[in-house]
VEXDREN-2710 file (C-alpha; in Angstrom, 1 decimal):
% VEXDREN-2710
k/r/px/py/pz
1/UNK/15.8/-60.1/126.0
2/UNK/15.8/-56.5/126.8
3/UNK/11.8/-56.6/127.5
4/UNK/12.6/-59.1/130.4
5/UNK/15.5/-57.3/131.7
6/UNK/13.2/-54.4/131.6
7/UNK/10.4/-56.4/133.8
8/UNK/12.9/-58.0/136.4
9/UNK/14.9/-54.1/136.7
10/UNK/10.9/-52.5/137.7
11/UNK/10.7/-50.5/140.6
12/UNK/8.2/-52.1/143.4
13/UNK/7.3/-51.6/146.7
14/UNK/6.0/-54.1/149.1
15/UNK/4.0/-52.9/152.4
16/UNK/5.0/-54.4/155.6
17/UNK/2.7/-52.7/158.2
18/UNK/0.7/-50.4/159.3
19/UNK/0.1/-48.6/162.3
20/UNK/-1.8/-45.7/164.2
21/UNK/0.2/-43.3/166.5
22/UNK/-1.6/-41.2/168.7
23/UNK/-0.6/-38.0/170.9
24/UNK/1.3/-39.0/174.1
25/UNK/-0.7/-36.7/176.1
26/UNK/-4.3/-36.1/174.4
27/UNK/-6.6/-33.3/175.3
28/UNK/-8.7/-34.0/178.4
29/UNK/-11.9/-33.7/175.7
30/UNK/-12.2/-33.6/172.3
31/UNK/-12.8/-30.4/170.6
32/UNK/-13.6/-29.0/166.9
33/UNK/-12.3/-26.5/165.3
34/UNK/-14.1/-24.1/162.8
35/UNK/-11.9/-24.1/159.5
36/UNK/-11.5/-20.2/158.8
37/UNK/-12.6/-18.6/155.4
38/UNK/-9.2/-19.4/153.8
39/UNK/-8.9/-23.1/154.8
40/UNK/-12.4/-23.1/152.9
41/UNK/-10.7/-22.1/150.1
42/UNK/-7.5/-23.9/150.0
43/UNK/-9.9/-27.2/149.7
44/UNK/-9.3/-30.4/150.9
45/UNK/-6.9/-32.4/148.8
46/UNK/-3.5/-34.5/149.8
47/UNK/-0.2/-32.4/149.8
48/UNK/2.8/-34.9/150.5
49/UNK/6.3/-33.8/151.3
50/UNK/9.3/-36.2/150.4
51/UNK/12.0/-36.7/151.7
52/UNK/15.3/-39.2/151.1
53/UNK/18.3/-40.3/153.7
54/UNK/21.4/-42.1/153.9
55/UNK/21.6/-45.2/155.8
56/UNK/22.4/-44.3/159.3
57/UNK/26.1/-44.4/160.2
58/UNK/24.9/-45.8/162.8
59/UNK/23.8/-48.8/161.9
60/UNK/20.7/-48.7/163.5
61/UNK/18.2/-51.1/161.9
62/UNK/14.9/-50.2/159.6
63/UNK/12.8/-51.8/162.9
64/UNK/14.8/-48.9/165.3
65/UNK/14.4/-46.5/163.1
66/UNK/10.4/-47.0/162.9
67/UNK/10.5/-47.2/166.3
68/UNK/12.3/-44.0/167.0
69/UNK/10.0/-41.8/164.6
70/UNK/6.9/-42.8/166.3
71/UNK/7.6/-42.1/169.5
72/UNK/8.8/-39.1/168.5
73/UNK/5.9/-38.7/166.4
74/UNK/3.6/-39.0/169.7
75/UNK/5.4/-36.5/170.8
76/UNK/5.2/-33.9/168.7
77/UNK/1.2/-34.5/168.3
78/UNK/0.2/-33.4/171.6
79/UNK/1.4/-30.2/170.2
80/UNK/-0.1/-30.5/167.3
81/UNK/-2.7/-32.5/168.3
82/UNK/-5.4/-31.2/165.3
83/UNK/-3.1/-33.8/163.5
84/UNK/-3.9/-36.2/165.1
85/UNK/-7.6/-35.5/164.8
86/UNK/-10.4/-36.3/162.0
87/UNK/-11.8/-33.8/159.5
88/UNK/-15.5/-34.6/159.4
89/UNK/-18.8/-32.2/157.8
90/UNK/-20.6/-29.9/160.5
91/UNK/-23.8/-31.0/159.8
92/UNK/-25.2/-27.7/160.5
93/UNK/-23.0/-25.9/158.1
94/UNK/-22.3/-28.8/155.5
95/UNK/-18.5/-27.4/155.3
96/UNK/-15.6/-29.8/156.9
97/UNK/-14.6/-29.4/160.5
98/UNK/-11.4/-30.3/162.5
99/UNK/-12.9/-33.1/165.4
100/UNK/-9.3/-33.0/167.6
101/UNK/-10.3/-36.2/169.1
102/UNK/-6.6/-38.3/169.1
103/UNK/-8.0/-40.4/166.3
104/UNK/-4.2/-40.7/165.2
105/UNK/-1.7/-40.6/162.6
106/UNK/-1.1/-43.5/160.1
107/UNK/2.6/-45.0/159.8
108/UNK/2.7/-47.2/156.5
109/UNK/6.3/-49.2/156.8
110/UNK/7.2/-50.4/153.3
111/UNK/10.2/-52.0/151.4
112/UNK/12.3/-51.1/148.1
113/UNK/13.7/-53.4/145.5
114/UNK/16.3/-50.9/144.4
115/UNK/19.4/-49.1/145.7
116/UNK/18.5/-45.4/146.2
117/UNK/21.4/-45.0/143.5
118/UNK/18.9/-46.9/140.9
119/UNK/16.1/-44.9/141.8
120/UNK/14.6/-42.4/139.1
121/UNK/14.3/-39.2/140.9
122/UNK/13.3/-37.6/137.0
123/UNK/10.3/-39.1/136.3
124/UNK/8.4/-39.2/139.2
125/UNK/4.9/-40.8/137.2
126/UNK/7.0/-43.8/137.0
127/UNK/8.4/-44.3/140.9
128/UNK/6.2/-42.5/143.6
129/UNK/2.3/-42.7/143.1
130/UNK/1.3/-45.6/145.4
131/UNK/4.6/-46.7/145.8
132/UNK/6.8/-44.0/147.9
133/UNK/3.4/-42.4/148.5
134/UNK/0.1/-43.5/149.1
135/UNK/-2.9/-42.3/150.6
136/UNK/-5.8/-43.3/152.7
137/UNK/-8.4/-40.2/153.4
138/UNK/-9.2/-41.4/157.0
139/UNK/-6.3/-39.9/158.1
140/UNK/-5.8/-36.5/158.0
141/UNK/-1.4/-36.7/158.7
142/UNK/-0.2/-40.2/157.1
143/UNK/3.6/-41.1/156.7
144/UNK/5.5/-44.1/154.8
145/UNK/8.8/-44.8/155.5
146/UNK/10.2/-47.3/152.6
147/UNK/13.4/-48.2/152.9
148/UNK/15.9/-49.3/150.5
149/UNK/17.8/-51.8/149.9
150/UNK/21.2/-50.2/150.6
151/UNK/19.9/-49.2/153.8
152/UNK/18.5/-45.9/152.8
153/UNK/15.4/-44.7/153.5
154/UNK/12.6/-42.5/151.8
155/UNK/9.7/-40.4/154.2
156/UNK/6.5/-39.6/152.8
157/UNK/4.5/-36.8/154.9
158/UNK/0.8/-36.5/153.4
159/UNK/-1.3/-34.0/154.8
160/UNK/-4.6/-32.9/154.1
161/UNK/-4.8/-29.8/152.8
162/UNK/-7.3/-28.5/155.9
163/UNK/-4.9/-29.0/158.4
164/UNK/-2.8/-26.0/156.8
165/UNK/-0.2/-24.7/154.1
166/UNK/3.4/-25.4/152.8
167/UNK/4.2/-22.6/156.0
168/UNK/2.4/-24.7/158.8
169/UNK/3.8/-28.3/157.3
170/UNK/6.9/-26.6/157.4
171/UNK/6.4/-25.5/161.0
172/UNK/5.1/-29.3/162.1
173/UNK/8.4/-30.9/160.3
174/UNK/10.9/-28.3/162.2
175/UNK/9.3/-29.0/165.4
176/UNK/9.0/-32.9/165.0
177/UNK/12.9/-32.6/164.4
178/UNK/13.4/-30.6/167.8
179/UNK/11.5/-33.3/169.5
180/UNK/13.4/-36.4/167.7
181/UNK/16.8/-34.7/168.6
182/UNK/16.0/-33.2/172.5
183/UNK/16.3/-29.5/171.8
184/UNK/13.7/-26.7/172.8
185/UNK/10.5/-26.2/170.7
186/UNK/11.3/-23.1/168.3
187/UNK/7.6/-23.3/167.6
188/UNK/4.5/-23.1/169.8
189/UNK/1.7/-23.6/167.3
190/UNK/-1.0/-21.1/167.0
191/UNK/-4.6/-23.9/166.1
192/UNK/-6.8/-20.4/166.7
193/UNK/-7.6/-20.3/163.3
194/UNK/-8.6/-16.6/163.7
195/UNK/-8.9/-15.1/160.4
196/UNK/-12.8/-14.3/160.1
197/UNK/-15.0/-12.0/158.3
198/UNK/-15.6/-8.4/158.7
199/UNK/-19.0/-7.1/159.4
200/UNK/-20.4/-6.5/156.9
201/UNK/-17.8/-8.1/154.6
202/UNK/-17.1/-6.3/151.0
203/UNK/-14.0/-6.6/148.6
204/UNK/-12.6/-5.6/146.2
205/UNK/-14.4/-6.5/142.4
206/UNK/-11.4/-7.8/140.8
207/UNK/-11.3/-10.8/142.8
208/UNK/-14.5/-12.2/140.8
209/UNK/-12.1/-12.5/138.1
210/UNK/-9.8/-14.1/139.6
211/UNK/-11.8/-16.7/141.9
212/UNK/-15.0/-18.6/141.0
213/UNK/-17.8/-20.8/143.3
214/UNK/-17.8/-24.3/141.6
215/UNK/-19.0/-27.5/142.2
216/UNK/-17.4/-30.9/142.4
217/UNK/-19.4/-31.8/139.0
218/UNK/-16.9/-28.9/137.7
219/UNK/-13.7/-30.0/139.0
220/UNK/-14.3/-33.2/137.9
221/UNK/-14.6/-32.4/134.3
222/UNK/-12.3/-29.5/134.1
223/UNK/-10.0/-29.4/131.0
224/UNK/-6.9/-30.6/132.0
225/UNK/-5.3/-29.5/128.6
226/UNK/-2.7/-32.7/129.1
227/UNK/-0.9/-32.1/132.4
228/UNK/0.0/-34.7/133.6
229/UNK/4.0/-34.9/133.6
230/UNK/5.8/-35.3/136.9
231/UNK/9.4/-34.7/137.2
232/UNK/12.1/-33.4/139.1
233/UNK/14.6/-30.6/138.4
234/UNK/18.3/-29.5/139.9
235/UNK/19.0/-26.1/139.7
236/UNK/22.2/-24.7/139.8
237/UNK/23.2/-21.9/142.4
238/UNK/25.0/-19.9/139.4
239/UNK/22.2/-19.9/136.9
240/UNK/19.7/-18.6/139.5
241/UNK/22.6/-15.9/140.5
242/UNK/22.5/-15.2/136.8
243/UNK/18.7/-15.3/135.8
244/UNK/18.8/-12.0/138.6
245/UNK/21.6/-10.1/137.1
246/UNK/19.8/-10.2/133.6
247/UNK/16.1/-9.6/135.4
248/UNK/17.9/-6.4/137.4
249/UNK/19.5/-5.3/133.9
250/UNK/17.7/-2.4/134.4
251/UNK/18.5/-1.3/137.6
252/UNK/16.0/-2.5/139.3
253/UNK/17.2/-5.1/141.3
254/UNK/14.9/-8.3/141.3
255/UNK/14.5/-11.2/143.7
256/UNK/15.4/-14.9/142.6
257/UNK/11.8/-16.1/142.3
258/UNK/10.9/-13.0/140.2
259/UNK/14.2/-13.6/137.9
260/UNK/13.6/-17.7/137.5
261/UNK/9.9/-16.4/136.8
262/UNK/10.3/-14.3/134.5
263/UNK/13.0/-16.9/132.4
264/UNK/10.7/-19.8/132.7
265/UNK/7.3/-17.7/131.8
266/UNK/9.3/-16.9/128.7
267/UNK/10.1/-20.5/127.9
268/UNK/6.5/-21.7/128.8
269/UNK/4.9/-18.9/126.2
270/UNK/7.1/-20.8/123.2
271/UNK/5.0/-24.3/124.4
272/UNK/1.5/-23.2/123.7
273/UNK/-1.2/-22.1/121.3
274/UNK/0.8/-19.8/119.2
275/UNK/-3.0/-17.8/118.0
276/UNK/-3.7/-17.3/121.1
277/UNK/-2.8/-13.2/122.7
278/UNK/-2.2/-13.5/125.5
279/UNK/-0.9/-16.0/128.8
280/UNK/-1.2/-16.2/132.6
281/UNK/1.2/-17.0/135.2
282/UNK/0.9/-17.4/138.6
283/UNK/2.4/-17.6/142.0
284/UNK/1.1/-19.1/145.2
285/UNK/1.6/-16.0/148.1
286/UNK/1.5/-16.6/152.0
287/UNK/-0.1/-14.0/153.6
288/UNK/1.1/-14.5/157.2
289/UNK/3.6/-11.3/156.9
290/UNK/1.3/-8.9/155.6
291/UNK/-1.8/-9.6/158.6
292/UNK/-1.7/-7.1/161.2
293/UNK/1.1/-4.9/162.3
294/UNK/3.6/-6.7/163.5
295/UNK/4.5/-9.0/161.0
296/UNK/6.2/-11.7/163.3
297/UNK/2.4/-12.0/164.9
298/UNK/1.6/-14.5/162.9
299/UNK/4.2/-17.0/162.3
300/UNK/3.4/-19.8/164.2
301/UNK/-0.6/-20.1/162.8
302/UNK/-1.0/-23.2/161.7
303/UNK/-3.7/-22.8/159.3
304/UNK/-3.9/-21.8/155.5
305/UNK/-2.9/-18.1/155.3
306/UNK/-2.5/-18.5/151.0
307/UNK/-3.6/-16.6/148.2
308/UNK/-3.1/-16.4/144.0
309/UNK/-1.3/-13.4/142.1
310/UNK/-1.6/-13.7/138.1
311/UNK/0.2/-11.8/136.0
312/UNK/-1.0/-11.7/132.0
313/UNK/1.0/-10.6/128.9
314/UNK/0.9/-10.6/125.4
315/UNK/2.7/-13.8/123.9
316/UNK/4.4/-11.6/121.2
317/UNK/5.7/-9.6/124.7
318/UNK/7.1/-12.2/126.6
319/UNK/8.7/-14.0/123.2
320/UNK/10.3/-10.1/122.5
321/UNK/11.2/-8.6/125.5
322/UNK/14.2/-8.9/127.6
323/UNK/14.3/-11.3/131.2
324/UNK/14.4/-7.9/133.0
325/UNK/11.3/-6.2/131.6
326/UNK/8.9/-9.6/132.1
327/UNK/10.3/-9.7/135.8
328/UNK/8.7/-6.1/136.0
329/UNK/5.4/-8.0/134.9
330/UNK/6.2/-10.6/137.4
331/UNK/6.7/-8.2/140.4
332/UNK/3.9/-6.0/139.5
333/UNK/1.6/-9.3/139.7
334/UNK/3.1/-10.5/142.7
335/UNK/3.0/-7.1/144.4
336/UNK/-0.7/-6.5/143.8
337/UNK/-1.1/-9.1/146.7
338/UNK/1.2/-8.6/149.0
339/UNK/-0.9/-6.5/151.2
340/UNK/-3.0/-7.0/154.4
341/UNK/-6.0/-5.3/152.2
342/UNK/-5.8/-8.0/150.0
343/UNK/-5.9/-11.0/152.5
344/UNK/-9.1/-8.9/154.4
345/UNK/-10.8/-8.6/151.0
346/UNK/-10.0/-12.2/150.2
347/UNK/-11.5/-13.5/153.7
348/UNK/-14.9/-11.6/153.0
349/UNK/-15.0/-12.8/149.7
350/UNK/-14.8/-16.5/150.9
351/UNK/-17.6/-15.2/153.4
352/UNK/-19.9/-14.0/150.3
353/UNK/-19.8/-17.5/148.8
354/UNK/-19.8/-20.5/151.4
355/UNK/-20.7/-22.6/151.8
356/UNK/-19.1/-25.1/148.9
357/UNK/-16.2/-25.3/146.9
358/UNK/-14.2/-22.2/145.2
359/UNK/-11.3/-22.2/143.1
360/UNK/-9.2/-19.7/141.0
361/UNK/-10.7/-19.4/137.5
362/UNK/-7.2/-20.5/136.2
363/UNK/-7.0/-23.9/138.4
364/UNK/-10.1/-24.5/137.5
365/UNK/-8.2/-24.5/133.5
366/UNK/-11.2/-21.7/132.3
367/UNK/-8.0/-19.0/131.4
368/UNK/-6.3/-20.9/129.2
369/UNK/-2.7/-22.5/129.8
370/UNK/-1.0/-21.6/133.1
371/UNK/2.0/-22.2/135.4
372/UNK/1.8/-21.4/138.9
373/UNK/5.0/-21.4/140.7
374/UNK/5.1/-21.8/144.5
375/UNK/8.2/-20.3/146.0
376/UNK/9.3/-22.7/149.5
377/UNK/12.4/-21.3/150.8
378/UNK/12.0/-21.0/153.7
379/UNK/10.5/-24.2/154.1
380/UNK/13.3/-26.6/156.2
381/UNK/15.3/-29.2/154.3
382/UNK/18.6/-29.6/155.5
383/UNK/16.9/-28.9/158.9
384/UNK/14.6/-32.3/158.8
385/UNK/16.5/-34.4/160.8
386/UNK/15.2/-37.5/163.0
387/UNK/18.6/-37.8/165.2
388/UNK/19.8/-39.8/161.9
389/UNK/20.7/-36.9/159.5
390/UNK/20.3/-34.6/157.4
391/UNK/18.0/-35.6/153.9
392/UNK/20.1/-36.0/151.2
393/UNK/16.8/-34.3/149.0
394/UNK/13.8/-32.6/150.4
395/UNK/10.5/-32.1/147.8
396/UNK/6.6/-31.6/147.4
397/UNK/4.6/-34.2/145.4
398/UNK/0.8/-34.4/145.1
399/UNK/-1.2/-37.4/144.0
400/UNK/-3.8/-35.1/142.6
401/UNK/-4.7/-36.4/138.8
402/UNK/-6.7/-33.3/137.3
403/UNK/-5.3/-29.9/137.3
404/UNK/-5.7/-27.1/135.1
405/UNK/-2.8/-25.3/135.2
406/UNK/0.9/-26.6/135.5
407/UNK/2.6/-25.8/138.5
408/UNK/6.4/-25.6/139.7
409/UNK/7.6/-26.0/143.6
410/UNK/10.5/-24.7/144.3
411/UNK/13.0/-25.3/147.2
412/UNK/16.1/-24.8/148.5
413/UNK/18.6/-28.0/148.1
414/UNK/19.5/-30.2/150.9
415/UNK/22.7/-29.3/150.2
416/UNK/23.1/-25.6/151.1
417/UNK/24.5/-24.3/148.4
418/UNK/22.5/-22.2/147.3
419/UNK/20.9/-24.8/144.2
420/UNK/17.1/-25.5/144.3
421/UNK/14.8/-28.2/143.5
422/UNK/12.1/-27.9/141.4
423/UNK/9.2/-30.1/141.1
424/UNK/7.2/-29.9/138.4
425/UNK/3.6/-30.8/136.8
426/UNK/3.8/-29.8/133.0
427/UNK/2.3/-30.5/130.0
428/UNK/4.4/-32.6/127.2
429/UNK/5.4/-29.6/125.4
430/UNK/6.5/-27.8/128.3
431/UNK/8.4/-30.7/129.8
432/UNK/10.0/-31.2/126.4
433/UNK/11.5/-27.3/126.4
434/UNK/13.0/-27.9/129.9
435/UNK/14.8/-31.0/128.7
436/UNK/16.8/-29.3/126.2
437/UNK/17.3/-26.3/128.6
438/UNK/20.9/-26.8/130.7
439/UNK/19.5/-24.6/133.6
440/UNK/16.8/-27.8/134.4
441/UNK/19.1/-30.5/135.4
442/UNK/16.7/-33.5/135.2
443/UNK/17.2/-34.7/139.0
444/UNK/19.2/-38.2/139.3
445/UNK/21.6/-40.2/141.9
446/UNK/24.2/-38.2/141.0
447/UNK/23.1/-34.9/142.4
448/UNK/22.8/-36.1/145.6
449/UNK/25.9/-37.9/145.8
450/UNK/24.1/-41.4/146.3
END
């Protein structure tokens, strides 16, 4: 008996239809555009933000709803219109290119068998891959709404990593929400793409340690020392408020990434090896405030503007020493990057090793186990909103299935409270610590009031 309740209670999805919107106004022509040094090495691999809503009070249909996103959509494309374009190779250069040619975006419709209050929002193995998300390379900006059978609905944005970073998805979402709800544009996007080389280009040694040139042979066969655990985490506004009070114990006052960093760095070190020394973490940095001198200059490039800080400590350290000394590692690490000299460095030494693929030595799983935490506050949430309302959650996923290190996305909750979601690829052990840990809330229905 409880095996067939289990069968008839699985979560499915059923597809409906598919469709191509294009820009409402194309380009006269269709142009390419050069991806800059930094796209190169950002890759080309499917970033997908998630995102849930109430059934409109409304009570406009599923079939409206579509409707009403799309055309909005169009909208918003011939302002972003690279979006809307295909990423082919240059055949001159053998590296990718943007062709802005109003190929389109996809729209996959798709239908729920659950109430959003049944859905696991924990174990995200179990309910997203090909069913809230899914994927078809042609398009470079695909989106699935799914909706519910309460009436709610899920949106799935997937974009490919060459179009840009968490900063210029951000910036597409925020203006797509303008458009859908008649207000002014807060964002005229910057497609330039003008980060190039200096002449001749140099940098700085240490970077050879931290990046590599691979090939695709590499990737494919890099150790994935078993991460492969997806889940979501609610985080409290009070712990975060009190992970910085024990990180700025010593008068130093910290910020909340650094504090939750250095807490979780010291749960992560309890997880692995034991004989090994040593362990890396790392953080994701956008570099669009630290190019040129006014540091507003560049905050409408859509692009990839993103590099890696890594911070390394003994494990005897970390298991020893108090939150507020391993936030000084953190801040050290995290500071060592935050510099325009970095990002030039970084360009030329993209511009020393193209063409082909290049990764950080630690994604690539060659430094041993690794979290890298991406820090998205300032990515909009609350702030997606279609004329229908405000999500009632807002997160990252990625369908990618090899990765060397572990990684942890933050952002700020839907709410506005002050609480963050985490999402989270971990190995078994790790997950296993943040179980029994009461600061990672295992997301459910209940957190978001469903």
């Amino acid at each position: 008996m409880p095996d067939i309740i289990k069968e008839v209670e699985k979560f499915e999805v059923t597809f409906s239809r598919k469709s191509v919107v294009k820009a409402m106004n194309p380009l006269p022509e269709p142009i390419s555009i050069t991806l800059s040094n930094l796209d190169l090495l950002s890759g080309r691999f499917p970033i997908t933000y998630l995102y849930f809503y109430r059934k409109p009070k409304l009570g406009d249909n599923f079939r409206d709803l579509v409707e009403a996103l799309k055309n909005s959509l169009a909208q918003t494309l011939e302002y972003y219109y690279p979006f809307a374009g295909q990423i082919v190779v240059n055949p001159k250069t053998s590296e990718p290119q943007i062709t802005c040619d109003n190929n389109g975006a996809l729209v996959i419709e798709a239908h729920a068998n659950f109430p959003l209050k049944k859905f696991d929002f924990y174990n995200l193995n179990e309910t997203i891959q090909e069913k809230l998300v899914s994927f078809q390379p042609d398009f470079p900006l695909q989106i699935q709404i799914t909706e519910f059978t309460c009436g709610s609905t899920s949106i799935a944005f997937t974009f490919d990593h060459a179009l840009g970073d968490a900063s210029a998805f951000g910036r597409f979402l925020s203006s797509w929400s303008e458009i859908a709800q008649n207000k002014p544009l807060s964002c005229l996007p910057d497609h330039t793409r003008q980060l190039r080389p200096r002449l001749p280009p140099k940098y700085h040694p240490s970077l050879d340690q931290t990046f590599i040139k691979c090939t695709i042979e590499e990737i494919r066969n890099m150790p994935m020392n078993h991460i492969t655990l997806k889940r979501l985490y609610h985080v409290n506004a009070s712990s975060i408020d009190m992970l910085q009070k024990l990180a700025s114990a010593d008068g130093k006052k910290r910020t909340k990434i650094e504090a939750f960093s250095a807490y979780v760095w010291k749960k992560m070190v309890g997880t692995i090896d034991q004989n090994l020394e040593k362990c890396k973490m790392g953080w994701l940095i956008d570099g669009r405030e630290r190019m040129g001198r006014d540091k507003s200059s560049m905050s409408n490039y859509i692009g990839n503007v993103i590099s890696l800080a890594f911070g390394e400590a003994s494990i005897q350290e970390l298991k020893e020493a108090p939150i507020s000394n391993v936030a000084n590692i953190v801040h050290e690490a995290i500071s060592g990057v935050t510099n325009e000299a970095h990002f030039l460095d970084l360009i030329d030494w993209v511009e020393c090793h193209r063409p082909g693929l290049m990764l950080g030595k630690a994604v690539l799983g060659q430094q041993g186990p690794t979290l890298v935490l991406s820090s998205g506050r300032r990515f909009p949430v609350s702030q997606v909103d279609f004329g229908f309302g405000s999500p009632l959650l807002g997160t990252v996923y990625t369908s990618i299935e090899r990765s060397g290190v572990g990684y942890i996305n933050q952002r700020q909750s839907a709410s506005d409270d002050g609480s963050w979601t985490l999402s989270a690829i971990l190995w078994p052990e790790l997950a296993a610590a943040l179980e029994t840990d009461p600061i990672f809330q295992p997301m459910s229905a209940s957190h978001l009031q469903v």
